[in-house]
VOPAGU-2260 file (C-alpha; in pm, 1 decimal, decimal comma):
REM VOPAGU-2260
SITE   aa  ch    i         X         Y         Z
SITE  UNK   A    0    5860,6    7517,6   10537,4
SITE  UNK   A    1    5823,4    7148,1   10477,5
SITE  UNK   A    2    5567,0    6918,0   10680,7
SITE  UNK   A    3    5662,5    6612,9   10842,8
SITE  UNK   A    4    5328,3    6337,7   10810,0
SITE  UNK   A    5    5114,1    6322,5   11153,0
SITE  UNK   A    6    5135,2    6063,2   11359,5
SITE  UNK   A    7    4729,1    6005,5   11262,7
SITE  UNK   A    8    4851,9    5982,8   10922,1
SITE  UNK   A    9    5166,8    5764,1   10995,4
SITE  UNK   A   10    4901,9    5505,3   11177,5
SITE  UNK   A   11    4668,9    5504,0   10938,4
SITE  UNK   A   12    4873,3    5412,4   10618,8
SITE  UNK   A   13    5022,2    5118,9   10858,2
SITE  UNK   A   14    4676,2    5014,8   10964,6
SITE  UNK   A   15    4574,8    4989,4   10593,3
SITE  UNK   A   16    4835,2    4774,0   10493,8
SITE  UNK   A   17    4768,7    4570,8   10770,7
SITE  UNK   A   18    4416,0    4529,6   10649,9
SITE  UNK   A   19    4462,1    4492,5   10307,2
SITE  UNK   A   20    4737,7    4215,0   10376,0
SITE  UNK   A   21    4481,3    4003,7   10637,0
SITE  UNK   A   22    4241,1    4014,0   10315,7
SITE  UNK   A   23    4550,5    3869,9   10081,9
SITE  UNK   A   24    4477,3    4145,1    9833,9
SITE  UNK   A   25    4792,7    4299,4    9634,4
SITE  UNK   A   26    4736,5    4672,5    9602,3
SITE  UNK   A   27    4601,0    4634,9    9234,0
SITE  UNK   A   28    4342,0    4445,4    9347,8
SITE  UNK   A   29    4218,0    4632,3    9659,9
SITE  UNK   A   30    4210,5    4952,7    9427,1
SITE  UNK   A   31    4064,5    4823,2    9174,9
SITE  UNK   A   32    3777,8    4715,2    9416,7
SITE  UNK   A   33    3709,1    5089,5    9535,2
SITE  UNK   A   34    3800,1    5240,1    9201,3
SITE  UNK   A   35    4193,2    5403,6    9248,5
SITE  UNK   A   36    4490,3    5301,4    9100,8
SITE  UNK   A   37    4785,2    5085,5    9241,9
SITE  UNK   A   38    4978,8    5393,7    9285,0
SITE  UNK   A   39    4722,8    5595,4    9511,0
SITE  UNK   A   40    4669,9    5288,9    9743,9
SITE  UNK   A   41    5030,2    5283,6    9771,3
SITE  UNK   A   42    5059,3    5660,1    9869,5
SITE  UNK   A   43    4762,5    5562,0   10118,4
SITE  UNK   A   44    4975,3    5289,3   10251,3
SITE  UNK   A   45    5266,5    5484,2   10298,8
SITE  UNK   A   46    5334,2    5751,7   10569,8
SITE  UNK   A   47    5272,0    6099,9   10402,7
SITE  UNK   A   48    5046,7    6275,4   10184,6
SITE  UNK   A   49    4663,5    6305,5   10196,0
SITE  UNK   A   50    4402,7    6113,9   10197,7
SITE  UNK   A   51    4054,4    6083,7   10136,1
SITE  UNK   A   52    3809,3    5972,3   10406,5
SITE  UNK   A   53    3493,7    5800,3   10170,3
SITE  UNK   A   54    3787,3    5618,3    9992,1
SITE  UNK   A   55    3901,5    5489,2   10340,0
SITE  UNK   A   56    3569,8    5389,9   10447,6
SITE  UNK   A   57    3537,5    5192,4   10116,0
SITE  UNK   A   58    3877,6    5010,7   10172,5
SITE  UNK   A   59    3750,2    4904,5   10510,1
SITE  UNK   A   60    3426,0    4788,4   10402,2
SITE  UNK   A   61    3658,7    4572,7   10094,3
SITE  UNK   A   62    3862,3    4455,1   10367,2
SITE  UNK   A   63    3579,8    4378,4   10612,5
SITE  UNK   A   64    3681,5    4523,8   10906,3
SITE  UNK   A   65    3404,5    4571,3   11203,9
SITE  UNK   A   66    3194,1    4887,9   11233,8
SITE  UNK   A   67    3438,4    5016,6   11514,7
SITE  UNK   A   68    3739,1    4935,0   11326,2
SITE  UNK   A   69    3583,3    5156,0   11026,2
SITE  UNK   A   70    3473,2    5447,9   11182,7
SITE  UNK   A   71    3769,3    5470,4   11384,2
SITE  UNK   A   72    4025,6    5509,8   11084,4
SITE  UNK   A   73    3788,5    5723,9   10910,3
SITE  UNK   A   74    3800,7    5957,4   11210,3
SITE  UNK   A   75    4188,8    5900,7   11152,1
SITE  UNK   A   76    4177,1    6023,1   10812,3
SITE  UNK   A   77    3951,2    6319,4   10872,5
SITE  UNK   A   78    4197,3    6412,8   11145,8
SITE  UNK   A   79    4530,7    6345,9   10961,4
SITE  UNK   A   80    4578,6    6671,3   10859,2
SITE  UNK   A   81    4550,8    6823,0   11219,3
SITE  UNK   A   82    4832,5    7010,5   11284,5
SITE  UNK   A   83    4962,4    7093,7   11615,8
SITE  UNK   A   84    5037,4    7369,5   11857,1
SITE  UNK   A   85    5343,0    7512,6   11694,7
SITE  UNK   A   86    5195,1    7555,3   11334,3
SITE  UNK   A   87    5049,6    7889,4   11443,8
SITE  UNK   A   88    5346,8    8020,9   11574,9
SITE  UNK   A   89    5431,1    8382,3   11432,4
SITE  UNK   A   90    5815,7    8241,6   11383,0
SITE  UNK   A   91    5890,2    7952,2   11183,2
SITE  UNK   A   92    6023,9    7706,6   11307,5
SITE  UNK   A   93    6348,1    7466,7   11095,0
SITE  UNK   A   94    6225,4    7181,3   10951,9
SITE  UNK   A   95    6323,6    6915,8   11164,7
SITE  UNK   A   96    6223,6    7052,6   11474,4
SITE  UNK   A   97    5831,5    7101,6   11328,1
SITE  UNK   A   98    5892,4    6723,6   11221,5
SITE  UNK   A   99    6000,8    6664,9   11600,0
SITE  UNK   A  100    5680,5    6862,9   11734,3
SITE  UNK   A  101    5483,0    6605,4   11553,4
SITE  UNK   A  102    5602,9    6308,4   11653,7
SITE  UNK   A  103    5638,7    6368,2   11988,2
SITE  UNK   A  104    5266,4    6506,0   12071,4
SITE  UNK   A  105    5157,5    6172,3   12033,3
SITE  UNK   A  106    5434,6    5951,0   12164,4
SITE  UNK   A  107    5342,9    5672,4   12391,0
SITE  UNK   A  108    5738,2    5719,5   12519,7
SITE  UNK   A  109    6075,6    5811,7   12448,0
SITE  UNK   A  110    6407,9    5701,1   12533,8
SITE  UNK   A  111    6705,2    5901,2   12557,1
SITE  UNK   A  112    7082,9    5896,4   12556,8
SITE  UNK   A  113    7203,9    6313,8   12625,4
SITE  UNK   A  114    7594,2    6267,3   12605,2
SITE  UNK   A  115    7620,9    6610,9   12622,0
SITE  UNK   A  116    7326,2    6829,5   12788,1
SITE  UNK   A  117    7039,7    6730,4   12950,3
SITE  UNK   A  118    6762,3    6643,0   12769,6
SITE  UNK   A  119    6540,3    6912,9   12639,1
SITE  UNK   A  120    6235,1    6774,1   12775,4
SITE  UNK   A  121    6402,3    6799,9   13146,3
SITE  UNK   A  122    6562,8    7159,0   13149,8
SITE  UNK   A  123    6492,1    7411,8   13294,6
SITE  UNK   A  124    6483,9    7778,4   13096,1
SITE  UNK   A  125    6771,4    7960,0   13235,9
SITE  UNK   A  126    6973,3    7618,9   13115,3
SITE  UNK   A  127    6749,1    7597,9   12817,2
SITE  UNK   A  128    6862,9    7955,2   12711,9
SITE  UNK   A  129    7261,9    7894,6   12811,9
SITE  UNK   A  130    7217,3    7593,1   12559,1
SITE  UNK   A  131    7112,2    7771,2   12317,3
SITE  UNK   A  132    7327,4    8021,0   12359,0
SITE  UNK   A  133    7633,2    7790,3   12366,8
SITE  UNK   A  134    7577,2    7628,5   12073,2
SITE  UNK   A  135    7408,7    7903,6   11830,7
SITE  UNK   A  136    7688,5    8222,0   11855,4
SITE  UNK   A  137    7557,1    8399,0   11593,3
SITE  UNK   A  138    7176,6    8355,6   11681,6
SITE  UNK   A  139    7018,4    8717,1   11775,7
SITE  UNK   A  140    6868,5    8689,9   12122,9
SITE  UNK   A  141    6461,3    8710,4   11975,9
SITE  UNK   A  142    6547,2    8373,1   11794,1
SITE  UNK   A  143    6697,7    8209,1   12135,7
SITE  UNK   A  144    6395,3    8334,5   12308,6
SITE  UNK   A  145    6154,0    8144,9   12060,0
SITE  UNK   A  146    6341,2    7829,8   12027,3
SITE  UNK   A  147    6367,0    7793,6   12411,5
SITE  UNK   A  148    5935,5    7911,6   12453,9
SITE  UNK   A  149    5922,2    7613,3   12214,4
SITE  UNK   A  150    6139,4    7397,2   12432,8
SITE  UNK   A  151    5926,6    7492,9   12711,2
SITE  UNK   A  152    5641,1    7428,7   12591,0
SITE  UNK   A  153    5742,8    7094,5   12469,4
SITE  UNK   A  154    5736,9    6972,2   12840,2
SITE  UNK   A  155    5397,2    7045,1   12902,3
SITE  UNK   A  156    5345,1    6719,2   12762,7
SITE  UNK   A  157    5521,9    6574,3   13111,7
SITE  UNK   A  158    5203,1    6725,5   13277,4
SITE  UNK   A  159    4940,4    6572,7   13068,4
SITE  UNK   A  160    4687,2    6365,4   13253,0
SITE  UNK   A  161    4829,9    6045,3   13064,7
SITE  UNK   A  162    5148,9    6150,6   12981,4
SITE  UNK   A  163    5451,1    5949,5   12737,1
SITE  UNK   A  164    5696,8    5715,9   12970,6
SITE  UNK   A  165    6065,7    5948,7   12980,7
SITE  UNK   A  166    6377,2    5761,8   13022,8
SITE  UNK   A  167    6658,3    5939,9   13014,4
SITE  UNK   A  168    7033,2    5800,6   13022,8
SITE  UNK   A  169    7272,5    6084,1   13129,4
SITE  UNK   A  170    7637,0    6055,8   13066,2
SITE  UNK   A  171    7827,8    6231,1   13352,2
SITE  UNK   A  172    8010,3    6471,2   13169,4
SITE  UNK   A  173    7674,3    6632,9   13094,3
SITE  UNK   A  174    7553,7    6629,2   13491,5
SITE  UNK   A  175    7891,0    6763,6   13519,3
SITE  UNK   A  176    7931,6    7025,1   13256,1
SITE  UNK   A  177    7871,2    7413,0   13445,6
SITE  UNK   A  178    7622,9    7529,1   13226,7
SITE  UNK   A  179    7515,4    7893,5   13255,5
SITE  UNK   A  180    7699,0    7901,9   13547,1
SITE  UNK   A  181    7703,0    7767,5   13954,9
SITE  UNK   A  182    7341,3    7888,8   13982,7
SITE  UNK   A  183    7202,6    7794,6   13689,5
SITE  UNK   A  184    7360,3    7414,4   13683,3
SITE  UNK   A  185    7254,0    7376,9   14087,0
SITE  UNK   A  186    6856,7    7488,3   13965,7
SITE  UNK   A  187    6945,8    7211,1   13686,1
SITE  UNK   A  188    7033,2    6927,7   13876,3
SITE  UNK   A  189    6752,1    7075,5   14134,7
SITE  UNK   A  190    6496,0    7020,1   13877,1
SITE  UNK   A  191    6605,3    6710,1   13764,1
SITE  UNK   A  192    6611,5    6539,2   14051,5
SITE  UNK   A  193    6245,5    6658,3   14103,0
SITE  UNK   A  194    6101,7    6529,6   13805,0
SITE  UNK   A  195    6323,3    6178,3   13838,5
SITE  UNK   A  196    6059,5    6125,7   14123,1
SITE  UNK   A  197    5755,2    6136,4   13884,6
SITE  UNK   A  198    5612,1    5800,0   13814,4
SITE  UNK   A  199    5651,5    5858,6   13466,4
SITE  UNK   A  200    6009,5    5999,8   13403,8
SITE  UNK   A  201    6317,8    5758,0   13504,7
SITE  UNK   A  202    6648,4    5952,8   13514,2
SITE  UNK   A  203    6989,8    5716,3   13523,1
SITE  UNK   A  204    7347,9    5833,7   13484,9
SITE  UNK   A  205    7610,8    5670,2   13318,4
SITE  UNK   A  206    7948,0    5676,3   13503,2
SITE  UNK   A  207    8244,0    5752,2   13335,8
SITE  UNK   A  208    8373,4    5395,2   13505,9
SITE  UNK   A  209    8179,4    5261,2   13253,5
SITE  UNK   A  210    8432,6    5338,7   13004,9
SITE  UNK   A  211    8337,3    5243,1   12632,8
SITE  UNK   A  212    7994,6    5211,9   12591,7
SITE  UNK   A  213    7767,1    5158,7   12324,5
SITE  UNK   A  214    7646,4    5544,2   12183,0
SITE  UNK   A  215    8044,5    5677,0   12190,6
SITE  UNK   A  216    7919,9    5838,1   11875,3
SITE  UNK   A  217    7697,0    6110,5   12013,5
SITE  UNK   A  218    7297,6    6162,9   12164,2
SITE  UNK   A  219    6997,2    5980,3   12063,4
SITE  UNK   A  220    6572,9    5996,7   12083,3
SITE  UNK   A  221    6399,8    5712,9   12038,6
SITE  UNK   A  222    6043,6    5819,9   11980,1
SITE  UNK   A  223    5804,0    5574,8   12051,6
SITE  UNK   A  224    5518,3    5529,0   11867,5
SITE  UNK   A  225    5150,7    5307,2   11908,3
SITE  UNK   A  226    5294,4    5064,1   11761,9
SITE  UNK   A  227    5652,2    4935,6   11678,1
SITE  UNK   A  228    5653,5    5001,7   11341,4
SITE  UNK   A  229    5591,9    5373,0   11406,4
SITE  UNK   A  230    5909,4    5415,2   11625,4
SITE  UNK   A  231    6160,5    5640,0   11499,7
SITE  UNK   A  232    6524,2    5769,2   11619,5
SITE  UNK   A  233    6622,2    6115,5   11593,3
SITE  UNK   A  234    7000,6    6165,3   11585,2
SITE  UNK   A  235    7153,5    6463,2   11688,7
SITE  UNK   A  236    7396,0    6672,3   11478,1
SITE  UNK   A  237    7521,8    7021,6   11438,6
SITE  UNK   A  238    7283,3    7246,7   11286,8
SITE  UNK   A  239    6974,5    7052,0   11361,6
SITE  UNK   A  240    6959,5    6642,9   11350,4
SITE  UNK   A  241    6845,7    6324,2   11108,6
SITE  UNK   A  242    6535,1    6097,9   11180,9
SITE  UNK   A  243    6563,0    5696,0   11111,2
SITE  UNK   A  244    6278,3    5487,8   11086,0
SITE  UNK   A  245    6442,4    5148,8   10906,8
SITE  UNK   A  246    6402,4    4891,1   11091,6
SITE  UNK   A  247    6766,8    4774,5   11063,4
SITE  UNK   A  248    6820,7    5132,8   11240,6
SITE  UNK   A  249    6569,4    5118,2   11479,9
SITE  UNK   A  250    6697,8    4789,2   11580,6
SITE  UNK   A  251    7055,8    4913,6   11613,3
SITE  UNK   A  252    6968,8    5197,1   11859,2
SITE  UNK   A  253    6727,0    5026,6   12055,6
SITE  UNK   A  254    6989,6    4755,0   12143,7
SITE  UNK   A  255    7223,2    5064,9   12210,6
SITE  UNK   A  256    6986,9    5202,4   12453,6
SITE  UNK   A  257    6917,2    4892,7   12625,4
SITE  UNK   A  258    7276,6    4789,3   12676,8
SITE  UNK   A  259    7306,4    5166,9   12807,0
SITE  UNK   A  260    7048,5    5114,9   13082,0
SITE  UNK   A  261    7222,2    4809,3   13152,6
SITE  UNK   A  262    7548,3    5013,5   13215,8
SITE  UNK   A  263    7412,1    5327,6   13382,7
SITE  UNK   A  264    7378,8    5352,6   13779,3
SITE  UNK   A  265    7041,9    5238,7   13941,3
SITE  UNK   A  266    6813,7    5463,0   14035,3
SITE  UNK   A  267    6911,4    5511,8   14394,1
SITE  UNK   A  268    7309,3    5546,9   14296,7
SITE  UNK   A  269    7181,7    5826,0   14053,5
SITE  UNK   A  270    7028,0    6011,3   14297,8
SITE  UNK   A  271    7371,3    6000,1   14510,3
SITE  UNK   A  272    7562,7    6107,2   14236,9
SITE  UNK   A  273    7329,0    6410,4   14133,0
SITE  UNK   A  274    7312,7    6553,6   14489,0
SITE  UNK   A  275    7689,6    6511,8   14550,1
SITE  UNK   A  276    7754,2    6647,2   14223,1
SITE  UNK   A  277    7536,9    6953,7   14281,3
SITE  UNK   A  278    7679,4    7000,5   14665,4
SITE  UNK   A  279    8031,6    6994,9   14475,1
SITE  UNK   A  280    7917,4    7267,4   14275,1
């Protein structure tokens, strides 16, 4: 199974550009100065593949960057290669999701549009399982079971002591859609109405008055990183999804989501709609 870079390791090439560009060295000349070629510096400088921490410190030290500033991106290079929770599960995993594990245990926050289900992050398991269900027929029921332990795990994240900002656009039809069943969709809507009271998560629903609106074309995760140029989107499709990190693309979805909040209900009117919706149930 492939590895998607760390987040450690997606900072620290960015932060050593950064550096090396302050200095107004091209990356001949800053690896000539701690003795590897152009091409390694630009591996460094790039967002996968390994590293070596005395080669970091000496960059820093070239570029000179303060004490703190050095030790604190050698400790990033010692720890790029940390891998999370889900790399010792007994069941592997497809590809995109470990990339998606990755990402998000170090989000600072994450925007989503769910056109069609609730977000993963926000369901509960008997949904979690219906999903899963729903959209993987031929899945046996050991492989639903792991995907949807994964999901749940996943949102112990919401419960960390400083935990990513959630903000989650809902289209209707998904608050809507009976999935699982009466009981199951009630517990649903239940649940997400209790974490839209969190300080951290902000839940909004986008009427079908609204009409056309900007993501016709399907869901969207903006994962949002320390800094913007660590942002990336993750698109859904059938049979798993693609991740975007261009900054054209980034731009384009960001815009999408922000004209979506625009259109949505407020807070308040989502609310209404989510309890009358689940008393109509």
């Amino acid at each position: 199974m492939a590895v998607g870079p760390t987040t450690r390791r997606r900072q620290l090439g960015a932060d050593l550009r950064r550096l090396r560009e302050l200095k107004g060295l091209t990356l001949e000349e800053a690896g000539a100065r701690v003795g590897v070629s152009k091409a390694t510096l630009s591996r460094y400088e790039t967002k996968e593949g390994s590293v070596k921490w005395p080669t970091v410190d000496a960059l820093c030290r070239e570029y000179d960057t303060s004490d703190e500033e050095r030790l604190a991106l050698v400790e990033l290079a010692k720890a790029a290669k940390v891998q999370g929770w889900w790399r010792s599960l007994a069941d592997p995993i497809p590809d995109s999701m470990n990339l998606m594990l990755t990402l998000e245990d170090e989000v600072e926050r994450e925007d989503h549009y769910a056109c069609m289900f609730i977000p993963g992050l926000l369901q509960t398991r008997d949904y979690a399982e219906a999903v899963h269900r729903a959209s993987e027929k031929q899945c046996p029921e050991r492989e639903v079971q792991h995907m949807v332990d994964i999901r749940m795990k996943r949102q112990e994240l919401l419960q960390r002591e400083d935990p990513p900002r959630i903000w989650c656009v809902i289209d209707e039809g998904a608050v809507r859609r009976t999935v699982g069943g009466p009981d199951v969709m009630n517990a649903q809507l239940r649940h997400l109405l209790t974490l839209a009271e969190l300080p951290h998560i902000t839940v909004q629903v986008l009427p079908f008055s609204t009409g056309a609106h900007a993501a016709a074309v399907g869901s969207f995760l903006i994962l949002g990183g320390q800094t913007p140029d660590l942002d990336v989107v993750y698109v859904d499709l059938i049979g798993g999804g693609v991740f975007m990190e261009k900054p054209q693309e980034l731009e384009r979805y960001k815009l999408a989501f922000q004209y979506l909040k625009a259109q949505a209900l407020d807070l308040e009117s989502t609310t209404q709609l989510i309890h009358r919706i689940n008393k109509e149930s």
